[in-house]
N, C-alpha and C positions, 0 to 999 in steps of 0.2 A: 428529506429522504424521499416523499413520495414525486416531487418536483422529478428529482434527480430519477427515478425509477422509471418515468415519466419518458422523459428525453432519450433514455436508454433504452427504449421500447421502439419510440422513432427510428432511433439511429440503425436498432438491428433489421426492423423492415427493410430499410431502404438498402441498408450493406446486401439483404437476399435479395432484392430483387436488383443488384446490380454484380453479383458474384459471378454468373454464370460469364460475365465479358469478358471474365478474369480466366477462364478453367485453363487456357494454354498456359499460363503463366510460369516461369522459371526462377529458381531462386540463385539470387546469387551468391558470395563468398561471406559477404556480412551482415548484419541487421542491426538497425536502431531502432530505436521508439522513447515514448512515453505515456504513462498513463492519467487518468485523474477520476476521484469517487468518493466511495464513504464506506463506511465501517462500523466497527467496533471498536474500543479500546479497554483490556482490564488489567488492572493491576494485582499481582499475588490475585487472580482470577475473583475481584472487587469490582466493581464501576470505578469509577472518578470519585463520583461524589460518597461512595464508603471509602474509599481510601484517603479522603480529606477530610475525615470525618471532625477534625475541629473547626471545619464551617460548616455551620448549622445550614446555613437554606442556599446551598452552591447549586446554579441555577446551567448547568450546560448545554451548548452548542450542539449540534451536529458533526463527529468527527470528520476531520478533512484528509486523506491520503492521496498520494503523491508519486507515483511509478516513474524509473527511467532504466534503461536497458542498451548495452552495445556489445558485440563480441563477433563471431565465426561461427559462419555457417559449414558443420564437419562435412557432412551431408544433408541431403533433405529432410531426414527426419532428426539429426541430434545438432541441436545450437548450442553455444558454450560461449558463455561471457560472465560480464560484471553485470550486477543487477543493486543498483539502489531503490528503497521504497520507505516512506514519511507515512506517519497517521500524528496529524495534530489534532489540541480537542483546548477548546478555551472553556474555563468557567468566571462565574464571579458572582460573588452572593448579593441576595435580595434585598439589600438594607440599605442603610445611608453610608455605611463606612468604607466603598468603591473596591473594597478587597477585590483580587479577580487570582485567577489560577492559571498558568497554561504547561500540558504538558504534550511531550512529544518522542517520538521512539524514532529511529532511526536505523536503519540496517543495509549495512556495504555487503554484497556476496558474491562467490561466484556462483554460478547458475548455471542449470543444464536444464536444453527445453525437450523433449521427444514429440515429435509426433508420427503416430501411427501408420498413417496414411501418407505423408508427407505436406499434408498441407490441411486447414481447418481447426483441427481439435487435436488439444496438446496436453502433454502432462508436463512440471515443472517440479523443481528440486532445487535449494541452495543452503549453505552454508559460509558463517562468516561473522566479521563484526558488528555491534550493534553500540546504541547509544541512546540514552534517555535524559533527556532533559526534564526539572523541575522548577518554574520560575515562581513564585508565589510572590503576590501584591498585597501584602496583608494590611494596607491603607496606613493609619496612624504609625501601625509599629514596623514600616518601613517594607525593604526588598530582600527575596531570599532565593538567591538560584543556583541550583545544584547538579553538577552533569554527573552522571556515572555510564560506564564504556564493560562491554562483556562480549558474550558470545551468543550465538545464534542460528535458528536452521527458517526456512522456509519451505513449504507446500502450495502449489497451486495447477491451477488445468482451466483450459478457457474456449475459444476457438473465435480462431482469425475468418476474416472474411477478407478474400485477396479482391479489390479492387483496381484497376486501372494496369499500371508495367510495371510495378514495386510496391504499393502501396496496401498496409494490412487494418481494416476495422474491427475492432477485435472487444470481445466482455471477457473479462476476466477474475476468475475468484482467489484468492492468495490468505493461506492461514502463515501466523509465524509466531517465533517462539525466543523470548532472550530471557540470559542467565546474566548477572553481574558479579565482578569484582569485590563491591567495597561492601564491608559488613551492616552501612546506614544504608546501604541501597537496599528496594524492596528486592524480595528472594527471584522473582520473574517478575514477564508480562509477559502478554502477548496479547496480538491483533487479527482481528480477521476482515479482510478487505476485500470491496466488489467496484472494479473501475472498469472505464471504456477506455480502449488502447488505441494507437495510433504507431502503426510499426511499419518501415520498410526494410524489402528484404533482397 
């Protein structure tokens, strides 16, 4: 995490001091992107390692999240598309028996971006479907992997930094929130995630 805070501190110097080559800049009809970062992950608002609670010494990772974005630019301040976003998180305990754990969230949405001013600093909104996976390696006593599929909203706000004739560097923060289906699935989760974007527009 501190690596990663690191780089992200690089990256936003240099996006300001190459912003201003950008200030004509025009938007066009669409936007893509994607992003990548870290996080949080909790379950029924738990860590990982409480909500795994029959492995004693689960030893985890650093969540990994995941952004991708495409849709229509309405105008320059309101964009509307699909918005996918991932937070994976690997565990596996400290002992000799190789158990390991991985879980992962997933959420399809549509998405609406505003920005104020039309360019920079944005607010963000979605709703939609979501998806959790549970895979557990419990060593000896075999494989155990479970998906459950629900519902879902998201929040976030960030600000681009328009580079070059389309090209946007951008930090971004995004909370979310899913609800499931099946009565063995936990009651929620949800994520909160900070990535560096890469969006043209």
């Amino acid at each position: 995490m501190k690596r990663f805070a690191i780089c992200l501190a690089m990256l936003l110097v240099w996006a300001a001091a190459n912003a201003a080559a950008a200030e004509e800049a025009q938007k066009s009809k669409w936007y893509i992107g994607f992003g990548v970062g870290s996080g949080q992950l909790r379950v029924e608002g738990e860590s990982m390692t409480d909500y795994l609670d029959g492995f004693e010494d689960l030893d985890a990772d650093s969540p990994v999240t995941l952004h991708f974005g495409v849709g229509g630019i309405v105008n320059p301040r309101l964009h509307l598309g699909f918005d996918m976003s991932t937070i994976y998180q690997y565990a596996e305990e400290d002992d000799d028996d190789d158990a390991n754990v991985d879980l992962q969230v997933n959420n399809y949405m549509f998405a609406a971006h505003f920005y104020p001013v039309k360019k920079g600093f944005f607010i963000k909104a979605g709703t939609g479907f979501s998806l959790l996976t549970v895979d557990v390696d419990d060593g000896p006593e075999g494989d155990d992997r479970e998906t459950y599929d629900g519902l879902g909203y998201l929040l976030g706000s960030g600000y681009d930094f328009w580079l070059g004739k389309s090209f946007n560097l951008g930090i971004h923060a995004e909370f979310s929130q899913q609800y499931y289906n099946d009565s063995e699935a936990p009651d929620e989760t949800h994520f909160f995630s900070v990535y560096v974007s890469f969006y043209w527009f």
